[in-house]
PDB file of N, CA, C and O in Angstrom:
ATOM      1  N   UNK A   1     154.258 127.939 194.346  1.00  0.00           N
ATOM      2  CA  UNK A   1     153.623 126.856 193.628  1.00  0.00           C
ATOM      3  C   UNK A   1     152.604 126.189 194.545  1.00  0.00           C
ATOM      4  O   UNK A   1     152.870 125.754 195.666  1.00  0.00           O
ATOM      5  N   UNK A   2     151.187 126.145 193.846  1.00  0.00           N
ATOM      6  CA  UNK A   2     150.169 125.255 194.967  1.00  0.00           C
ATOM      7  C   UNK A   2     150.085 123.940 194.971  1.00  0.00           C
ATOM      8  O   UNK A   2     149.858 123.332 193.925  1.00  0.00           O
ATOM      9  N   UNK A   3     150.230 123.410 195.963  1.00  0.00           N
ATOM     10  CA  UNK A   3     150.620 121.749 196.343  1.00  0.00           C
ATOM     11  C   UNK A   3     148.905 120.776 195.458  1.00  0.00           C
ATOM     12  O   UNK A   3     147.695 120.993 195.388  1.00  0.00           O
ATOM     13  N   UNK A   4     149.569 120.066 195.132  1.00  0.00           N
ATOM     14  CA  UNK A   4     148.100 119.429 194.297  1.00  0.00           C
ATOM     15  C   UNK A   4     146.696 118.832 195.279  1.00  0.00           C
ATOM     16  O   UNK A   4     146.747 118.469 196.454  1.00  0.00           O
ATOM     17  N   UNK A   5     145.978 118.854 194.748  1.00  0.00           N
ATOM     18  CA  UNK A   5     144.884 118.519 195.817  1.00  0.00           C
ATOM     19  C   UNK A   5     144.419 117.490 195.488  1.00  0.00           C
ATOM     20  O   UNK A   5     144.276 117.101 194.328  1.00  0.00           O
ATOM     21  N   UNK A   6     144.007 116.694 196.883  1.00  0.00           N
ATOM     22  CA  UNK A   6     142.900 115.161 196.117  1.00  0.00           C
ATOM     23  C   UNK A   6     141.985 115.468 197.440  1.00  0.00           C
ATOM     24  O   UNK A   6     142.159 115.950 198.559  1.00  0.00           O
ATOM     25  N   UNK A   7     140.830 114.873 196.616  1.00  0.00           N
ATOM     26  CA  UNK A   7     139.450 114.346 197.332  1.00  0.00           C
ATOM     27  C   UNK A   7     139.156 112.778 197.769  1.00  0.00           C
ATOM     28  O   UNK A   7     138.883 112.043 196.820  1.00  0.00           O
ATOM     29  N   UNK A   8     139.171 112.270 198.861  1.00  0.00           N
ATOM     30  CA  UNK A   8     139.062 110.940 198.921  1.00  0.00           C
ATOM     31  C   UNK A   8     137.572 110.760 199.349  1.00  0.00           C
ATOM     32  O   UNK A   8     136.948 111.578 200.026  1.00  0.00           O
ATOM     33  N   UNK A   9     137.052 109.504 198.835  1.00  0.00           N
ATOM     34  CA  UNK A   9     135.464 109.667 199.416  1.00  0.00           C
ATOM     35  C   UNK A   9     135.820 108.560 200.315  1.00  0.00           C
ATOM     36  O   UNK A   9     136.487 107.615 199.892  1.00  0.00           O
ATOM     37  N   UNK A  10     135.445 108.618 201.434  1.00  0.00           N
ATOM     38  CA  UNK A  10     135.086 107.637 202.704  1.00  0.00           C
ATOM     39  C   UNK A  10     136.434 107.329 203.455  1.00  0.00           C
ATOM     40  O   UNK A  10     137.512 106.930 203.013  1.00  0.00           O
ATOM     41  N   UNK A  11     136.047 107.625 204.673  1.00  0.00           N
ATOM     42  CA  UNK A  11     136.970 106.785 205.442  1.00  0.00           C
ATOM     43  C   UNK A  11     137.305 106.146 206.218  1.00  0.00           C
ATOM     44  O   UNK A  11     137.678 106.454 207.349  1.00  0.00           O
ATOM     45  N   UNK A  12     137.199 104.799 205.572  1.00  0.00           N
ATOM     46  CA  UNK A  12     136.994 103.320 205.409  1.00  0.00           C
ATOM     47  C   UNK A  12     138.382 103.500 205.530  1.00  0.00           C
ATOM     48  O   UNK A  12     139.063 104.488 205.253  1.00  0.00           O
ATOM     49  N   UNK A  13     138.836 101.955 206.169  1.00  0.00           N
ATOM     50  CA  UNK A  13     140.258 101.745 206.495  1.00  0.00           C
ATOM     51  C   UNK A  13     141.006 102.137 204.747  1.00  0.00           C
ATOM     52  O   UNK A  13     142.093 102.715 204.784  1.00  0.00           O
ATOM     53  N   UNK A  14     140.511 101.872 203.565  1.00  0.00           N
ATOM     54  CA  UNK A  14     141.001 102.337 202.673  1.00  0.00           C
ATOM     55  C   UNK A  14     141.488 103.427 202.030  1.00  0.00           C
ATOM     56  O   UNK A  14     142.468 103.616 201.310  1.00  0.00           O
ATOM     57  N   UNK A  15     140.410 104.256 202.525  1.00  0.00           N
ATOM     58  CA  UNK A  15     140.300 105.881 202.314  1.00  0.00           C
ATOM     59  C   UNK A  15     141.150 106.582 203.165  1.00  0.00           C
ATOM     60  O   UNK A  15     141.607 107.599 202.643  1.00  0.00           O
ATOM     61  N   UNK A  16     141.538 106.349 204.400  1.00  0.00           N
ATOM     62  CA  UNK A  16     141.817 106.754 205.364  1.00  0.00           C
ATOM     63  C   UNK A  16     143.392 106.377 205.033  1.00  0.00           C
ATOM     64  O   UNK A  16     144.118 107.367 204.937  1.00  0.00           O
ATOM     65  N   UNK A  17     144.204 104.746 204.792  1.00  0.00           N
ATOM     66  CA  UNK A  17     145.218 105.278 203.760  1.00  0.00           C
ATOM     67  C   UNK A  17     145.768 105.081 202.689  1.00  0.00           C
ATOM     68  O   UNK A  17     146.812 104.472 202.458  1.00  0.00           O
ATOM     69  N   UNK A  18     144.618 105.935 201.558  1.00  0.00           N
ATOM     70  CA  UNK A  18     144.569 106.613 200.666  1.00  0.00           C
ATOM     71  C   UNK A  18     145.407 107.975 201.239  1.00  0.00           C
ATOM     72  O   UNK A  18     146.574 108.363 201.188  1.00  0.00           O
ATOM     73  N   UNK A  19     144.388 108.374 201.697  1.00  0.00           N
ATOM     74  CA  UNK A  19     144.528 109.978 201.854  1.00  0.00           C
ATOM     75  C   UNK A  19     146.276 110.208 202.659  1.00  0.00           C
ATOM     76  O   UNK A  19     147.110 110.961 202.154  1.00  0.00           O
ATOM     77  N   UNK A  20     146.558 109.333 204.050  1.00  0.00           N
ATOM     78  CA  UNK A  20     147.878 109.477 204.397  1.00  0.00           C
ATOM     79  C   UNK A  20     149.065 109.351 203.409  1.00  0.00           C
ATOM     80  O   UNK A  20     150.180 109.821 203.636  1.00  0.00           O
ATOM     81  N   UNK A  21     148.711 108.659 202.265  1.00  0.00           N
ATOM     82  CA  UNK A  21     150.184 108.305 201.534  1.00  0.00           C
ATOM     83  C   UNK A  21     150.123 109.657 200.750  1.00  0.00           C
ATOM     84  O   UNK A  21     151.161 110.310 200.637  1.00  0.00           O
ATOM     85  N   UNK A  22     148.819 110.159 200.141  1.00  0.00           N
ATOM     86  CA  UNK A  22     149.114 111.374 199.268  1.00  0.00           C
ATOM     87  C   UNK A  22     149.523 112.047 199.979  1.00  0.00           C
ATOM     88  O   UNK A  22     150.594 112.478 199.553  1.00  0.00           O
ATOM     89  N   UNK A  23     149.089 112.724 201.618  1.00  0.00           N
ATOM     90  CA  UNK A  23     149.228 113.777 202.066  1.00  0.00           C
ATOM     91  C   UNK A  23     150.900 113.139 202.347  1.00  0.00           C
ATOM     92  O   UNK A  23     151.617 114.106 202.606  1.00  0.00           O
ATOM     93  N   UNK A  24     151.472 112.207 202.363  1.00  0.00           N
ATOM     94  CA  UNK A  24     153.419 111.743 202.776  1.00  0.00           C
ATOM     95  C   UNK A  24     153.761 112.097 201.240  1.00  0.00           C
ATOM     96  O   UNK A  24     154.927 112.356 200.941  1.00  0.00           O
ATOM     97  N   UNK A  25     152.681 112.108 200.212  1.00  0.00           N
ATOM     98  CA  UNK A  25     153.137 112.499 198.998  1.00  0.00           C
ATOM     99  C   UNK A  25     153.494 114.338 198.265  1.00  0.00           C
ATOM    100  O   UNK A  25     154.050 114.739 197.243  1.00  0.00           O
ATOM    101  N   UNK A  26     152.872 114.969 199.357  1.00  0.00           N
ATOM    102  CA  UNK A  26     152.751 116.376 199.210  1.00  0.00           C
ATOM    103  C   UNK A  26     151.705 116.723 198.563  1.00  0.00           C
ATOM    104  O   UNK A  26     151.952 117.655 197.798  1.00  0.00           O
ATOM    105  N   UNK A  27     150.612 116.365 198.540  1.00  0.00           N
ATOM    106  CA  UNK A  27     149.270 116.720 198.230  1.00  0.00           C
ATOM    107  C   UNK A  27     148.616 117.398 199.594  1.00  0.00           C
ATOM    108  O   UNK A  27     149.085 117.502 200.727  1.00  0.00           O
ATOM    109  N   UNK A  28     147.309 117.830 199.020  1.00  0.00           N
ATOM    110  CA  UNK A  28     146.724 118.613 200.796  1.00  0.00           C
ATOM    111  C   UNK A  28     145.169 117.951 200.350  1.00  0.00           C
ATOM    112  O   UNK A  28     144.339 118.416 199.568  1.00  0.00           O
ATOM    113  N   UNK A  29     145.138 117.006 200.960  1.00  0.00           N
ATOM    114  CA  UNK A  29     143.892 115.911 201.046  1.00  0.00           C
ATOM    115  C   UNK A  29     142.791 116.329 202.015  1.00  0.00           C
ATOM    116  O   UNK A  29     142.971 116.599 203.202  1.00  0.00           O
ATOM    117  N   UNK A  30     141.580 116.351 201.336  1.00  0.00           N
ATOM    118  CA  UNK A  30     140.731 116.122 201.972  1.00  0.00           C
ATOM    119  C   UNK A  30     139.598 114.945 201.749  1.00  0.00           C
ATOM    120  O   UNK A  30     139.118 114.488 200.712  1.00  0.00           O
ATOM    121  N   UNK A  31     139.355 114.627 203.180  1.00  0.00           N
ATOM    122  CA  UNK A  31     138.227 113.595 203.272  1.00  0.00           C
ATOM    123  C   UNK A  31     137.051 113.501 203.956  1.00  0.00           C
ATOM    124  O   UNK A  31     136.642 113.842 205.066  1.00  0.00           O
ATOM    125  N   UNK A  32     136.427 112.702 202.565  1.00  0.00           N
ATOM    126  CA  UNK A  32     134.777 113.140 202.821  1.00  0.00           C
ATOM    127  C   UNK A  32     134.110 111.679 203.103  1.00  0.00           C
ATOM    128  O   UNK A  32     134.287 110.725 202.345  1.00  0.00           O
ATOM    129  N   UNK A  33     133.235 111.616 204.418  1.00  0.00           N
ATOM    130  CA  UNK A  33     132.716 110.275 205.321  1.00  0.00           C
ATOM    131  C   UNK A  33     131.538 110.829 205.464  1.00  0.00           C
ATOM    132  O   UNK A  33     131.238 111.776 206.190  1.00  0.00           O
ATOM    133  N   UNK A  34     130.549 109.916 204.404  1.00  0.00           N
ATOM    134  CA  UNK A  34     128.574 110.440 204.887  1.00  0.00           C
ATOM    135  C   UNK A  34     128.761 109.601 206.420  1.00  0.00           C
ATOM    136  O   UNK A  34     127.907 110.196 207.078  1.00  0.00           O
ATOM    137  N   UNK A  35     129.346 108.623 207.322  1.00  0.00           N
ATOM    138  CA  UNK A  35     129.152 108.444 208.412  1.00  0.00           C
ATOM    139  C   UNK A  35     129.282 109.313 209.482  1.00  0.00           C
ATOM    140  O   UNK A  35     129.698 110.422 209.144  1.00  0.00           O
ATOM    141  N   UNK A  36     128.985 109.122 211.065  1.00  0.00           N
ATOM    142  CA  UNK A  36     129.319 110.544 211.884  1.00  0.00           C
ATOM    143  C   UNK A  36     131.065 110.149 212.503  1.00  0.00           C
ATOM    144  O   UNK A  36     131.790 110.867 213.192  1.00  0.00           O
ATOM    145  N   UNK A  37     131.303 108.947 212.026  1.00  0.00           N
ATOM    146  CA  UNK A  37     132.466 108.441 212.684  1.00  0.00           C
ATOM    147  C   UNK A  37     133.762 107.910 210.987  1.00  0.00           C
ATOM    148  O   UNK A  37     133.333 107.893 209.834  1.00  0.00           O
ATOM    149  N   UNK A  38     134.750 107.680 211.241  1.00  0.00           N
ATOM    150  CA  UNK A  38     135.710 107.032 210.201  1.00  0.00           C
ATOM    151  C   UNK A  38     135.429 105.496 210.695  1.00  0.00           C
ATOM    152  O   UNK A  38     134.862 104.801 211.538  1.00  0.00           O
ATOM    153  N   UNK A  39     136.047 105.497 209.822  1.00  0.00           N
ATOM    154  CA  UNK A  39     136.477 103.294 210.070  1.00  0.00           C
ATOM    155  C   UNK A  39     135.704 102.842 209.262  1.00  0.00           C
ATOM    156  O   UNK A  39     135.995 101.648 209.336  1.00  0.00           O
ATOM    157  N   UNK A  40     134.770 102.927 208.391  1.00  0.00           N
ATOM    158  CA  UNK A  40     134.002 102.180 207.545  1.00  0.00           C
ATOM    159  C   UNK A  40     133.168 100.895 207.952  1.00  0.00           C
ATOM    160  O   UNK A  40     132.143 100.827 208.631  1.00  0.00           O
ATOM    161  N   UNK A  41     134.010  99.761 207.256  1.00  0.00           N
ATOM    162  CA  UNK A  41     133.047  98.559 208.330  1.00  0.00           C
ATOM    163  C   UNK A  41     133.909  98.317 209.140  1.00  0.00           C
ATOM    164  O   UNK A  41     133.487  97.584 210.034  1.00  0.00           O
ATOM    165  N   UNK A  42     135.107  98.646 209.259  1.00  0.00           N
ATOM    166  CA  UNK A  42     135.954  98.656 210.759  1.00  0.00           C
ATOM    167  C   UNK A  42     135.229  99.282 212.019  1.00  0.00           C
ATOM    168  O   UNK A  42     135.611 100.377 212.433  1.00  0.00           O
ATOM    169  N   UNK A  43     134.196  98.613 212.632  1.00  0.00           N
ATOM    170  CA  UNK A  43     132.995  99.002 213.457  1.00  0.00           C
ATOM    171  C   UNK A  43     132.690  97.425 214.956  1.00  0.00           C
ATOM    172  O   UNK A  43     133.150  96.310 215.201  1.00  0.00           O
ATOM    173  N   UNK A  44     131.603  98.424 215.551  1.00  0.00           N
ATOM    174  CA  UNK A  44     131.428  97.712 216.340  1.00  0.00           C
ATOM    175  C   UNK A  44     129.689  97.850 216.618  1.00  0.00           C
ATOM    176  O   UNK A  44     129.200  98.965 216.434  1.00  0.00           O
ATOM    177  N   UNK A  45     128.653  96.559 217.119  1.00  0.00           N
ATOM    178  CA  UNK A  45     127.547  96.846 217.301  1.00  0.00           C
ATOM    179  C   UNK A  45     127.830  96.579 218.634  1.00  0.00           C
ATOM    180  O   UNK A  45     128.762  95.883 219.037  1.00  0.00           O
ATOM    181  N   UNK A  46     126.727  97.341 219.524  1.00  0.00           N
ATOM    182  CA  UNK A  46     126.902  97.176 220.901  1.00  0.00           C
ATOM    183  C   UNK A  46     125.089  96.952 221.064  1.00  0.00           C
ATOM    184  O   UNK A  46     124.193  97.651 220.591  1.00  0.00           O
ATOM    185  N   UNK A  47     125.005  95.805 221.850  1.00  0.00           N
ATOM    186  CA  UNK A  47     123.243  95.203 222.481  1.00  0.00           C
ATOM    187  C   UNK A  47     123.411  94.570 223.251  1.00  0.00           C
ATOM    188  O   UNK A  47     123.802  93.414 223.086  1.00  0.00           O
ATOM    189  N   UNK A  48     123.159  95.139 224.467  1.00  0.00           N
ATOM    190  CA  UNK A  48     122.378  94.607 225.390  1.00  0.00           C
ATOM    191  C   UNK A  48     124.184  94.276 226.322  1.00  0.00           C
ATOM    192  O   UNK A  48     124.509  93.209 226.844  1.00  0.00           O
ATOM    193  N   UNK A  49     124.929  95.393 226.266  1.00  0.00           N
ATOM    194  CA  UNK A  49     126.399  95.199 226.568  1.00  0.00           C
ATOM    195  C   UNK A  49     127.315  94.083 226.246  1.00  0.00           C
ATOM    196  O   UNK A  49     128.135  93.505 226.958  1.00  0.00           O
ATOM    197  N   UNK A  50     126.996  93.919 225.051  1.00  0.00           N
ATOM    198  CA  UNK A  50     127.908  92.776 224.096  1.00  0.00           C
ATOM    199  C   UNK A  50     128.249  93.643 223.141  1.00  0.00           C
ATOM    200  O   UNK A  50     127.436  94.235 222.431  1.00  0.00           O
ATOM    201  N   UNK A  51     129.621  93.769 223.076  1.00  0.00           N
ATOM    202  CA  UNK A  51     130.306  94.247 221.185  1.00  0.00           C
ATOM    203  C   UNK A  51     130.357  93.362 219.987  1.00  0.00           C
ATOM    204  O   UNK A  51     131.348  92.635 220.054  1.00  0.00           O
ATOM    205  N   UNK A  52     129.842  93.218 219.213  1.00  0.00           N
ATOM    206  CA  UNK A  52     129.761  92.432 218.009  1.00  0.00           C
ATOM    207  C   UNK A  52     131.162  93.499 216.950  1.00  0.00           C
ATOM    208  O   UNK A  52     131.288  94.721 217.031  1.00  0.00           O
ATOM    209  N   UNK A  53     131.736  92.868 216.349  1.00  0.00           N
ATOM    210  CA  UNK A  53     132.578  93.394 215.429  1.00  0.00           C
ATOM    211  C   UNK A  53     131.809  93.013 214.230  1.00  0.00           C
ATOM    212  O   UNK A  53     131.539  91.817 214.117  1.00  0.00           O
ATOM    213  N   UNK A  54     131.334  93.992 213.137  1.00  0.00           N
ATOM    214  CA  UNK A  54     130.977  94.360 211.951  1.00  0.00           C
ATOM    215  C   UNK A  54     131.927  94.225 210.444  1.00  0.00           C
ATOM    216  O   UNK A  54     131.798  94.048 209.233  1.00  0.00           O
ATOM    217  N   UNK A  55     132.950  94.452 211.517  1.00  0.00           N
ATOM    218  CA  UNK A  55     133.986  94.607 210.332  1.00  0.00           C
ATOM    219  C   UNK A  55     135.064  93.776 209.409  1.00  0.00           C
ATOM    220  O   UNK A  55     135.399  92.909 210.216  1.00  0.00           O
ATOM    221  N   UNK A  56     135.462  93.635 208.772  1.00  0.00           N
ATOM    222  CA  UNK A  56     136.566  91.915 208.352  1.00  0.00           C
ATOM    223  C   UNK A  56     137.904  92.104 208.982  1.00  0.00           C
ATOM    224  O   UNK A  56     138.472  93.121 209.381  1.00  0.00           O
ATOM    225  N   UNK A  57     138.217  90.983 208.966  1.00  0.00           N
ATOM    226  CA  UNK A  57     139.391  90.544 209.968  1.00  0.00           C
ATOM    227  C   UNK A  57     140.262  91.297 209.304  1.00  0.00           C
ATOM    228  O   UNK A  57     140.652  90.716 208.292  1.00  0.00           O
ATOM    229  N   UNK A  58     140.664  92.206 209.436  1.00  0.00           N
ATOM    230  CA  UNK A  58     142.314  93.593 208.730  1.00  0.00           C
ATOM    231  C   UNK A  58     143.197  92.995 209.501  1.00  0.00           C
ATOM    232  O   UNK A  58     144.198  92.711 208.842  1.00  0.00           O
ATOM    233  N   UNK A  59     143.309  92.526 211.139  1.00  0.00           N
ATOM    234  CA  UNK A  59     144.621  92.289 211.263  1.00  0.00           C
ATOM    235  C   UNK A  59     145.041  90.524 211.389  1.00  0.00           C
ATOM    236  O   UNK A  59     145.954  90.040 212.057  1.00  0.00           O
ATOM    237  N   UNK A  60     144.184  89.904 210.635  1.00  0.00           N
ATOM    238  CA  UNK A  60     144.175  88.380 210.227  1.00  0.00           C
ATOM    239  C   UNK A  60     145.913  88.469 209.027  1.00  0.00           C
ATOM    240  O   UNK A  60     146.602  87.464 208.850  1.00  0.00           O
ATOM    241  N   UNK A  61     146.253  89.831 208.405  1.00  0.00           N
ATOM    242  CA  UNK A  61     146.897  90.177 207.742  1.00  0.00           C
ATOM    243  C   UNK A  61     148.144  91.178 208.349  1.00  0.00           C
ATOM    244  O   UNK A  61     148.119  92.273 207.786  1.00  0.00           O
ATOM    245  N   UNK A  62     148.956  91.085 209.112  1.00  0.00           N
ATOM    246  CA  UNK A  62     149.396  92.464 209.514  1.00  0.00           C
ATOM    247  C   UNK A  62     150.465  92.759 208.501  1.00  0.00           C
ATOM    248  O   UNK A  62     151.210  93.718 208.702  1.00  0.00           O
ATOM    249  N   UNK A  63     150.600  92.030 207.451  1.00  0.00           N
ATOM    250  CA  UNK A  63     151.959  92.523 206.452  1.00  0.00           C
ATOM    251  C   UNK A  63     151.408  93.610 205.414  1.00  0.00           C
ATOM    252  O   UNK A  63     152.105  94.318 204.687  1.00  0.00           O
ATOM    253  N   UNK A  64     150.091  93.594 205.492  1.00  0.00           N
ATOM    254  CA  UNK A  64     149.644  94.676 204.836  1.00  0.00           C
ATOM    255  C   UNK A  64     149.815  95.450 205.567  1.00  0.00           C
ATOM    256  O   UNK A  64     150.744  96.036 205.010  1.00  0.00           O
ATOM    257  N   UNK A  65     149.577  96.187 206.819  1.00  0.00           N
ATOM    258  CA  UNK A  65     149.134  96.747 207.406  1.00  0.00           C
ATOM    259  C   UNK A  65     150.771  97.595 207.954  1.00  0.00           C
ATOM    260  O   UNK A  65     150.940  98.781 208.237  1.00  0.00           O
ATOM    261  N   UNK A  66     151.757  96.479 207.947  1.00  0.00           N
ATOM    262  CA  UNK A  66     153.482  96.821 208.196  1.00  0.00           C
ATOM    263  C   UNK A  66     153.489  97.429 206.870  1.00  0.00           C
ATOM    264  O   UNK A  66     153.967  98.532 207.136  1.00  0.00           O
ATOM    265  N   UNK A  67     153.252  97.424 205.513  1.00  0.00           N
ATOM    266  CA  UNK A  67     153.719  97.807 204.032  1.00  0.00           C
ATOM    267  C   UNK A  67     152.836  99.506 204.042  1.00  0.00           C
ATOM    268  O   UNK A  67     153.442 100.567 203.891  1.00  0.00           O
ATOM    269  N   UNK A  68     151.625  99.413 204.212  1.00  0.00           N
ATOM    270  CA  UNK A  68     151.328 100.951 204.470  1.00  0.00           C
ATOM    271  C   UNK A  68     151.846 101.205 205.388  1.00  0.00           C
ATOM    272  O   UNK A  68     152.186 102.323 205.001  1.00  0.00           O
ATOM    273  N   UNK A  69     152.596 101.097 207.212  1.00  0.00           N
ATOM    274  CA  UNK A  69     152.983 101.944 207.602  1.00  0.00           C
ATOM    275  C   UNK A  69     154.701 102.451 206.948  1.00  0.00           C
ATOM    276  O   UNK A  69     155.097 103.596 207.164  1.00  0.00           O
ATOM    277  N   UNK A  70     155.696 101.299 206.053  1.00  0.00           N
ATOM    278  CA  UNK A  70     156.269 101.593 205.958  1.00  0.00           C
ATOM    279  C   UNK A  70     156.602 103.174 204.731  1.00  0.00           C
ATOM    280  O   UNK A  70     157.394 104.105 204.590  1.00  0.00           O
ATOM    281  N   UNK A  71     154.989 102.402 203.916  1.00  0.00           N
ATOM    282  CA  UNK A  71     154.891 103.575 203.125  1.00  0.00           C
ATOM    283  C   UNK A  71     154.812 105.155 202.669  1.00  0.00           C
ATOM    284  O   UNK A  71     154.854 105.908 201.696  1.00  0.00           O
ATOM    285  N   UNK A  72     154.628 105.076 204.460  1.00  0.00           N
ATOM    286  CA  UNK A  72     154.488 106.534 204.822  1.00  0.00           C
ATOM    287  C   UNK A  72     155.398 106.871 205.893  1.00  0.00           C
ATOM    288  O   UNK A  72     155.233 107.787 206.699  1.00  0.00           O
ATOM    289  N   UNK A  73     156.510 105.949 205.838  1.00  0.00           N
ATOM    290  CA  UNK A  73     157.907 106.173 206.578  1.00  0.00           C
ATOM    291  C   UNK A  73     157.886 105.958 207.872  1.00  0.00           C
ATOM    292  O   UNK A  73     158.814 106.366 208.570  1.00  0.00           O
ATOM    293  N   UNK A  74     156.684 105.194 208.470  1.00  0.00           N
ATOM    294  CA  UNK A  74     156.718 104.465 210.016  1.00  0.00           C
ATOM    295  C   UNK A  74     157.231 103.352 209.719  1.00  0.00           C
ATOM    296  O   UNK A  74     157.616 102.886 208.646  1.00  0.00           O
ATOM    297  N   UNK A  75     157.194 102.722 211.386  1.00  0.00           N
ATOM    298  CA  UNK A  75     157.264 101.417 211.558  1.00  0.00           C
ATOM    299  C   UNK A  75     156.163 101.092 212.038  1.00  0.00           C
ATOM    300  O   UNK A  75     156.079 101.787 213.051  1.00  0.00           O
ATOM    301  N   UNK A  76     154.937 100.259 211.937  1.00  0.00           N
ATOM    302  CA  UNK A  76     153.840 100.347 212.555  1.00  0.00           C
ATOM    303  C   UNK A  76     154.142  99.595 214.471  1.00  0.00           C
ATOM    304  O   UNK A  76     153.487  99.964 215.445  1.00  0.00           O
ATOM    305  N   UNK A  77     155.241  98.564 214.505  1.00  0.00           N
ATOM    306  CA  UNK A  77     155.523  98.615 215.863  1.00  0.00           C
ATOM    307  C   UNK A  77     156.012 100.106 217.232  1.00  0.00           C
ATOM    308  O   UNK A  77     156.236 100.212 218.438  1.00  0.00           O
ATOM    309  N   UNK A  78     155.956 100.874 216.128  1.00  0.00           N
ATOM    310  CA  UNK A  78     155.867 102.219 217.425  1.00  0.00           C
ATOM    311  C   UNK A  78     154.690 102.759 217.477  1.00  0.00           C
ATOM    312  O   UNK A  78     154.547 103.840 218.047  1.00  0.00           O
ATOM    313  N   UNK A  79     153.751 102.176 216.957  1.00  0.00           N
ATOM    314  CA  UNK A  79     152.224 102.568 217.290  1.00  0.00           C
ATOM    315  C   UNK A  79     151.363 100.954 217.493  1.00  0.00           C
ATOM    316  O   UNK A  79     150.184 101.121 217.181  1.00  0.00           O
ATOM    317  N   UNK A  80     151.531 100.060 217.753  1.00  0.00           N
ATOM    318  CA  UNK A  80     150.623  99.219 217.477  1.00  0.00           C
ATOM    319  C   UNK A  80     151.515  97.649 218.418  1.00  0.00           C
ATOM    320  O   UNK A  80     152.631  97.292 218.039  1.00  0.00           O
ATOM    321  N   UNK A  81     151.091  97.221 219.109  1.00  0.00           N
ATOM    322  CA  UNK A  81     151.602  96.465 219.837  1.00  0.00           C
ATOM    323  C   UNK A  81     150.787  95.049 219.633  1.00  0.00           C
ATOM    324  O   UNK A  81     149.968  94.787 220.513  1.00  0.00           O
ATOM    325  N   UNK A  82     150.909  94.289 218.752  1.00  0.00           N
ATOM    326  CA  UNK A  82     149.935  93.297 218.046  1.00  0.00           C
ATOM    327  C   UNK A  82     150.682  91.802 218.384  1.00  0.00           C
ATOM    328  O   UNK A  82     151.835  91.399 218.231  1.00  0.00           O
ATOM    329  N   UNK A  83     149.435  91.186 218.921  1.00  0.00           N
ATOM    330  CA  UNK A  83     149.643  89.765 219.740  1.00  0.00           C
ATOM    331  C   UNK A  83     149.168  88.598 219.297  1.00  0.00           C
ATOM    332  O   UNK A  83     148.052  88.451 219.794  1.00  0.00           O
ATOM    333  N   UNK A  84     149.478  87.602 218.545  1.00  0.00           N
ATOM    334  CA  UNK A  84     148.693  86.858 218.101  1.00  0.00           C
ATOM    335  C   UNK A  84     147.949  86.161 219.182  1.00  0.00           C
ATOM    336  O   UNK A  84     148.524  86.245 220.267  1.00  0.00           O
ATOM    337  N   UNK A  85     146.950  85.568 219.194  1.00  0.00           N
ATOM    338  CA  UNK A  85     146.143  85.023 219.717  1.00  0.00           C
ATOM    339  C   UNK A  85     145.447  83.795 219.085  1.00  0.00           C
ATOM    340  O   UNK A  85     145.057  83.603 217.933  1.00  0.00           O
ATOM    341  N   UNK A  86     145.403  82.803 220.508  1.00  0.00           N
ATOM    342  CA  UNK A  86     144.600  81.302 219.225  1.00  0.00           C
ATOM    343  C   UNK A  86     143.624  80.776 220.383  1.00  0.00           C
ATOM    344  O   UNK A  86     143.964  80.804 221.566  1.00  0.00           O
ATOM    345  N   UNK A  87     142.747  80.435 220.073  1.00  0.00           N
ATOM    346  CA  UNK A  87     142.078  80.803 218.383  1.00  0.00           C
ATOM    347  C   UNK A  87     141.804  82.476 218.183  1.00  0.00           C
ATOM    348  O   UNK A  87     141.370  83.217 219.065  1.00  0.00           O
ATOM    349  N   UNK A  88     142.141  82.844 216.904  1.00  0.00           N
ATOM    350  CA  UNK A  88     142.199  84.048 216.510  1.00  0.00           C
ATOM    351  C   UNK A  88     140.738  84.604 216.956  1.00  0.00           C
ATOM    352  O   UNK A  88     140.564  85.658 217.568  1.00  0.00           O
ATOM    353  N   UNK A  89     139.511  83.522 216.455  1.00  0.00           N
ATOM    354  CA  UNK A  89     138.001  84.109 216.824  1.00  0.00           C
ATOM    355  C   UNK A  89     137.132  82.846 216.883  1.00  0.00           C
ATOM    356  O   UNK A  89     137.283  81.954 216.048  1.00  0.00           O
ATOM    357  N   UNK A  90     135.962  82.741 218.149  1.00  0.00           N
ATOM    358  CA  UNK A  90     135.173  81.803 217.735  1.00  0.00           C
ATOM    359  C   UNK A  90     133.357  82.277 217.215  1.00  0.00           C
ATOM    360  O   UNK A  90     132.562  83.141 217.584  1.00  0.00           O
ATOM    361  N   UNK A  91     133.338  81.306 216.322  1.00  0.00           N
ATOM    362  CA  UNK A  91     131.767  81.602 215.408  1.00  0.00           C
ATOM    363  C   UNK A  91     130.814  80.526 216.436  1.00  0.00           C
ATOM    364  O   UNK A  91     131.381  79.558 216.945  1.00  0.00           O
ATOM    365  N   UNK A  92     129.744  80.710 216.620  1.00  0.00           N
ATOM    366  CA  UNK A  92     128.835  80.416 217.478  1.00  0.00           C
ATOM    367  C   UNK A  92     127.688  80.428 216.450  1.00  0.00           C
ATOM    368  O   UNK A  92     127.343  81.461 215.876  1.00  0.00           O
ATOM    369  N   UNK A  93     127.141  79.281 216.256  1.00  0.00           N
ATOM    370  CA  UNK A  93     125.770  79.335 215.069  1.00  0.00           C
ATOM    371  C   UNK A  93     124.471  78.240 216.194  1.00  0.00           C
ATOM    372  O   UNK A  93     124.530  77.133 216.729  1.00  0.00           O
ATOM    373  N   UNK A  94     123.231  79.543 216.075  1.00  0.00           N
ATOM    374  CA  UNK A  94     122.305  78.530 216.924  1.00  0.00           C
ATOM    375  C   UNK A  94     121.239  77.337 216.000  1.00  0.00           C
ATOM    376  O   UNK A  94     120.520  76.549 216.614  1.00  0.00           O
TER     377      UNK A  94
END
C-alpha cells in the first residue's frame, strides 16, 4: 500500500510544521521554499555587522511551540533550552 503524499508550499516556521506532523502522520511530504534558505520571516538582516531580526517574536509564545513539539511526540526541552529574559527586546525610534 503507498503511503499518501502531501505538498507543502514554503518553509516558513508554518510549513516546516506542517510538513513534520504529516510526515509523524505517515504521509511522505515534500517541501517546496522559492527562498535559498527555510525559516520564512524567521530571518535575520546583517549591515554593517549588526543582526536585525526580520521575523515576529515565535518564542514571545513557547506554549505553542511545547504543543507542536508534543504533537509529534517530543518534548521540546530535549532540544531547546529557552530562558526568559527582561526586557524580552528593546525598540529604539530616531
Amino acid at each position: 500500500m503507498n503511503k499518501p503524499t502531501a505538498i507543502v508550499i514554503g518553509a516558513g516556521i508554518g510549513g516546516i510544521a506542517t510538513a513534520a506532523r504529516l510526515a509523524k502522520n505517515g504521509y511522505d511530504v515534500t517541501v517546496l521554499e522559492k527562498e535559498s534558505t527555510p525559516g520564512g520571516r524567521c530571518n535575520q538582516i546583517v549591515r554593517d555587522g549588526h543582526r536585525f531580526d526580520i521575523g515576529p517574536t515565535l518564542f514571545l509564545m513557547p506554549e505553542v511551540w511545547e504543543e507542536t513539539f508534543a504533537a509529534l511526540g517530543e518534548k521540546m526541552s530535549d532540544y531547546l533550552d529557552l530562558r526568559r529574559i527582561d526586557p524580552t527586546y528593546k525598540v529604539h525610534f530616531d
